[in-house]
C-alpha positions as CSV (number, residue, x, y, z in Angstrom):
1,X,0.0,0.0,0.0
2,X,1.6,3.4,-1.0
3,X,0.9,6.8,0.7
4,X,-1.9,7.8,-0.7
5,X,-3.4,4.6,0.0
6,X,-2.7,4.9,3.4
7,X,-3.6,8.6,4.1
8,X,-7.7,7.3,3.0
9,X,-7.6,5.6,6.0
10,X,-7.9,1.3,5.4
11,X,-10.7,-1.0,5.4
12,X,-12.8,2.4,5.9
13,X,-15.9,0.6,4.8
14,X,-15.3,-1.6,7.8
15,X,-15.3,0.7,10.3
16,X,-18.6,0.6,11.4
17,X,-18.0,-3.3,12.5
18,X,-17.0,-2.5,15.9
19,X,-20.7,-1.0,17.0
20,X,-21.9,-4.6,16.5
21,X,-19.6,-5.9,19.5
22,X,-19.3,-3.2,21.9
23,X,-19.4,-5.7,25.0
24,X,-16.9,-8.0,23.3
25,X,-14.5,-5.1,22.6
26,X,-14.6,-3.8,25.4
27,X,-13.6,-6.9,27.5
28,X,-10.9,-8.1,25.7
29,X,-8.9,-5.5,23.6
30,X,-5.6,-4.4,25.3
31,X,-5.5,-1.7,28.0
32,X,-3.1,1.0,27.7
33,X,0.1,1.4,30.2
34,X,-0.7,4.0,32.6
35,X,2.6,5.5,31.7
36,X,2.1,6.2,28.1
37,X,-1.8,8.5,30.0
38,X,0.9,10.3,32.1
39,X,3.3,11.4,29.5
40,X,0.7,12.6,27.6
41,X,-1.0,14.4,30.4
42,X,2.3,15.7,31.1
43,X,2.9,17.2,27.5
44,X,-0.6,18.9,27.3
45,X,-1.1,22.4,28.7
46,X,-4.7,22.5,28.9
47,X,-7.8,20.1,29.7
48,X,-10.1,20.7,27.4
49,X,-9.5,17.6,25.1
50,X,-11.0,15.7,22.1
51,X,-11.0,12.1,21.6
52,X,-11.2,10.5,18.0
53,X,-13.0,7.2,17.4
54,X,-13.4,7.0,21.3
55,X,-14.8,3.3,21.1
56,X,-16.4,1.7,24.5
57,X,-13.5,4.6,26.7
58,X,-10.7,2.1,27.4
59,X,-8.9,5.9,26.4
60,X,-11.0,8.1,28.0
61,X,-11.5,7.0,31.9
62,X,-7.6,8.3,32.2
63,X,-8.1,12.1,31.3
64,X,-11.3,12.4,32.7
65,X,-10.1,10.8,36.2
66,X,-7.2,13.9,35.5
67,X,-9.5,16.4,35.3
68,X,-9.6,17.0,31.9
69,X,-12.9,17.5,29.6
70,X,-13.5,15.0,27.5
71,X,-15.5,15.4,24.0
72,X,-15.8,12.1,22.4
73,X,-16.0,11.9,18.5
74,X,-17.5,8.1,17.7
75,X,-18.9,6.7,14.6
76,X,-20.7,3.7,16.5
77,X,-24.4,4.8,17.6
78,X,-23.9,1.7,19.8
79,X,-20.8,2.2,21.0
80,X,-21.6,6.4,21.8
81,X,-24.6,5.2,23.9
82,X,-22.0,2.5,26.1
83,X,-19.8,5.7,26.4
84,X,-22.5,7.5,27.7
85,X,-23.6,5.3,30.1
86,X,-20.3,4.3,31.2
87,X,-19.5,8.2,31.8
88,X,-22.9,9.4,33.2
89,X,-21.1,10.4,36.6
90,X,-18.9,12.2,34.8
91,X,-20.0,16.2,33.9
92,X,-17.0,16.8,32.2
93,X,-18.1,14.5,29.4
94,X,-19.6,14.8,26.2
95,X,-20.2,12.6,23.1
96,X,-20.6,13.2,19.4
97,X,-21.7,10.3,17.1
98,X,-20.0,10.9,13.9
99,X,-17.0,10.4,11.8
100,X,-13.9,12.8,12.6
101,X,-13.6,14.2,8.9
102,X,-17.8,15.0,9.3
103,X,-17.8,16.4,12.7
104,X,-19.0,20.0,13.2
105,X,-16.3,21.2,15.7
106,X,-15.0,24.8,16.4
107,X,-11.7,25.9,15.6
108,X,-8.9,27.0,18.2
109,X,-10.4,25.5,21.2
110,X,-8.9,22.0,22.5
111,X,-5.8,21.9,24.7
112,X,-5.3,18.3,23.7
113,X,-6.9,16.4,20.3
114,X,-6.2,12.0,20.6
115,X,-7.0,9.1,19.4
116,X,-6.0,5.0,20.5
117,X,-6.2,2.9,17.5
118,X,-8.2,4.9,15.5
119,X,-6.8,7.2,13.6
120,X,-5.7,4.5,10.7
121,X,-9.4,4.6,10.3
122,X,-9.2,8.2,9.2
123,X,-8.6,9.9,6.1
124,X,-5.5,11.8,6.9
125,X,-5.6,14.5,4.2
126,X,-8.6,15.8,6.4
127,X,-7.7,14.6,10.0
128,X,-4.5,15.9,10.5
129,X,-5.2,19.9,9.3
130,X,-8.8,19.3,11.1
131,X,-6.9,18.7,14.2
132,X,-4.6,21.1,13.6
133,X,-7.6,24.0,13.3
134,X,-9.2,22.9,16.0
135,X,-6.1,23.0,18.7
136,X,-5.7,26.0,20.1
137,X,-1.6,27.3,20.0
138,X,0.4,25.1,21.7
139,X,-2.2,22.5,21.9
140,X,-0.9,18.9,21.5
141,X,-2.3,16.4,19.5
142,X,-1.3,12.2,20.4
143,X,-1.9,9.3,18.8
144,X,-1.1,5.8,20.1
145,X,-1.8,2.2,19.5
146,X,-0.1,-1.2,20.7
147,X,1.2,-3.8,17.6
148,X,1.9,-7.4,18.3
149,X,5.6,-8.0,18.9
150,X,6.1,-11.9,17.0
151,X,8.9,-13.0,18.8
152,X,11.2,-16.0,17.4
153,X,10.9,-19.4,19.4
154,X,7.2,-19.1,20.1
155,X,5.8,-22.5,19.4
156,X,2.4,-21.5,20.0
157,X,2.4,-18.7,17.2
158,X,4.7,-21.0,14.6
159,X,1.7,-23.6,15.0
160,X,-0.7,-21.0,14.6
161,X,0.9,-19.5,11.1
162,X,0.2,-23.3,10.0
163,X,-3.8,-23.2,10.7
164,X,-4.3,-19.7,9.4
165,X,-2.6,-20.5,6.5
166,X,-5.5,-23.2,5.7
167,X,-8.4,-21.7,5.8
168,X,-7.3,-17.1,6.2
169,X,-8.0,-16.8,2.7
170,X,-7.1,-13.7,2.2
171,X,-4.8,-14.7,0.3
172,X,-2.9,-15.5,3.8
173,X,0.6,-13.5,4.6
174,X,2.5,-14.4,7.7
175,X,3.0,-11.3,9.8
176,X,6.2,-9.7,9.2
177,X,8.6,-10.1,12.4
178,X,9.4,-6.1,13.5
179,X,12.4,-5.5,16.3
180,X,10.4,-2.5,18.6
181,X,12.9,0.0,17.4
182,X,11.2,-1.0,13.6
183,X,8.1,1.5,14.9
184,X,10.1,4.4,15.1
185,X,10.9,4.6,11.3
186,X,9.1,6.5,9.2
187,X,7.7,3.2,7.4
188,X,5.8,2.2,10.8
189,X,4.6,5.0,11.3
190,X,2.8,5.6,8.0
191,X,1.5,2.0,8.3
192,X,0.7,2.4,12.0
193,X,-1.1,6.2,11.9
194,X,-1.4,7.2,8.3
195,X,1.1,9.8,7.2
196,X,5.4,9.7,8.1
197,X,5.9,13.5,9.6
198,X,2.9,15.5,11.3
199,X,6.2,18.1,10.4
200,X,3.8,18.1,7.1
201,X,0.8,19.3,8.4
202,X,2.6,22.1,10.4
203,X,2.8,20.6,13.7
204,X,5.9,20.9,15.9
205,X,8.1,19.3,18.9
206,X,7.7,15.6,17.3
207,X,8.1,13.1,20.0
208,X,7.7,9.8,19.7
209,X,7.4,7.0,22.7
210,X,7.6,3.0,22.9
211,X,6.3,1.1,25.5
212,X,6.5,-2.9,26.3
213,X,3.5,-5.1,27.4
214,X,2.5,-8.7,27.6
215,X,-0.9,-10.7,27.7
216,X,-1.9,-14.1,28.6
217,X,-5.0,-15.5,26.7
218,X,-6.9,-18.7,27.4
219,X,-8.1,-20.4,24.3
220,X,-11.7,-18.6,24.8
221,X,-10.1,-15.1,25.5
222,X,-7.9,-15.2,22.6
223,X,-11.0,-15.8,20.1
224,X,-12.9,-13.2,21.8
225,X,-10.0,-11.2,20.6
226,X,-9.8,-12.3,17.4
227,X,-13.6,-11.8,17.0
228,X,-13.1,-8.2,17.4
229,X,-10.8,-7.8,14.3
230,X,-12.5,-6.4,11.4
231,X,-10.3,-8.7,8.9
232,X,-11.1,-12.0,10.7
233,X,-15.2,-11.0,10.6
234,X,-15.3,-10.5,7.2
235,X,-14.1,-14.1,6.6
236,X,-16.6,-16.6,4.9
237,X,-18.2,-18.3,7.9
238,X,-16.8,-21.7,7.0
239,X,-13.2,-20.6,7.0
240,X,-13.6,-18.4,10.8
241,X,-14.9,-21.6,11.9
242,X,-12.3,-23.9,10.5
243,X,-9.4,-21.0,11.6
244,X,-10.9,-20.4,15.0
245,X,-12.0,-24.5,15.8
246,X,-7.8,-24.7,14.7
247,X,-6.9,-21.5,17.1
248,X,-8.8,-23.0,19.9
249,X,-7.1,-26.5,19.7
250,X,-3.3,-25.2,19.3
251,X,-4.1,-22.9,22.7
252,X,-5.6,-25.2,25.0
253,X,-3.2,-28.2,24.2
254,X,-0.3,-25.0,25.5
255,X,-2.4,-24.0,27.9
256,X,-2.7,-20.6,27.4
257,X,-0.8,-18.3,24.8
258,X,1.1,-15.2,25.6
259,X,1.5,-12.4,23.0
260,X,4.3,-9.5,23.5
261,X,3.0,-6.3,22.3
262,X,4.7,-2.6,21.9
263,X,2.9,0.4,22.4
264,X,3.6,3.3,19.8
265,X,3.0,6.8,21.3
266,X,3.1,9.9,18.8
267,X,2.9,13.5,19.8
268,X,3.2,17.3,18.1
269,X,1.9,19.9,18.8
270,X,0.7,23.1,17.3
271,X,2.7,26.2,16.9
């Protein structure tokens, strides 16, 4: 996938699949080290803040517990009524159900503009000078999302590749195996958010963060997991059977499977 491709935002006709598994989601998909919250916190000078593709809040519980106010920007009608119930305590929340590049938002007025894991989903040739306008000066804007770290000598994923390569027709390509340091180059980080410098958009004081992590799945965990992966629903149903019958077999004769991951934190902020 070139640039171009990449600054559409991917699978953006899938992004609505996450509003059918808001409970699922919300269970199983990896929190964020508290670290990564206070070195953002840290780095803003203001708490008025805007969250992009907000999701069920596994982001958004950590600035509003620091005072800040949250607006949440969420395409999901099901997933902006979970936030809102899962924030009704809170009066320094708001939600907005809409796509960022759509969203009616004034210009020059958030301290701090986010998103975690979403903004691949955006069209970048809109998102990044839309966040820009609506920062006020000095306002920071940070994206972050975890990738899996596939780590030589791990029978369990080896065993794995074999089953997905049966029946993830796709046509099936075995995850490329990335050091951490890989996610600082410009490559990863056009995969990872969408463009290579936010330099290009006008944005200044470029940071940019890593952070380790580990999970242990059981065999039921992990395919709640997987479930929640837009690429693994749109499967035919006999193949995410076959895969996930496979997936469940390979864990429980382990035991339970443990995945490294590496959390990518990216921050700018506008002049």
């Amino acid at each position: 996938m070139n640039k171009a491709e990449f600054s559409k935002g991917r699978e953006r006709e899938r992004r609505v699949h996450f509003d059918e598994i808001v409970e699922a989601y919300d269970k199983i998909r990896p929190e964020y080290p508290d670290e990564l919250f206070s070195d953002i916190i840290s780095y803003s000078k203001g708490k008025n803040a805007l969250e992009i593709g907000a999701g069920t809040g596994k982001a958004t519980a950590p600035f509003l517990g620091a005072g800040f106010g949250v607006t949440a920007v969420e395409l999901g009608e099901n997933m902006t009524q979970f936030l809102l119930s899962k924030f009704k305590g809170y009066n320094n929340f708001n939600a907005i159900t809409s796509d960022f590049e759509n969203a009616v938002l004034e210009n020059d007025v958030y301290d701090l503009v986010y998103a975690a894991s979403a903004f691949h989903w955006v069209d970048t040739e809109i998102g990044c000078p839309k966040a820009f306008r609506i920062l006020k000066s000095g306002g920071a804007f940070a994206l972050f999302r975890y990738n899996v770290i596939h780590t030589d000598g791990n029978i369990i994923y080896e065993e794995l590749q074999e089953i997905y390569k049966k029946y993830y027709h796709k046509p099936y390509k075995k995850p490329i195996k990335l050091s951490r340091e890989k996610y600082l180059e410009p490559v990863e980080i056009l995969r990872g958010f969408g463009f290579e410098d936010l330099k290009t958009y006008g944005f200044t004081d470029i940071s940019m963060k890593l952070y380790d992590a580990q999970q242990t799945y059981s065999a039921d965990e992990y395919l709640t997991f997987l479930d929640t992966l837009s690429d693994h629903r749109s499967l035919p149903e006999s193949d995410r059977t076959a895969l996930y019958a496979g997936v469940r077999e390979i864990i429980n004769k382990y035991g339970e499977y443990k995945k490294d991951y590496v959390f990518q934190l990216y921050m700018a902020r506008k002049p």
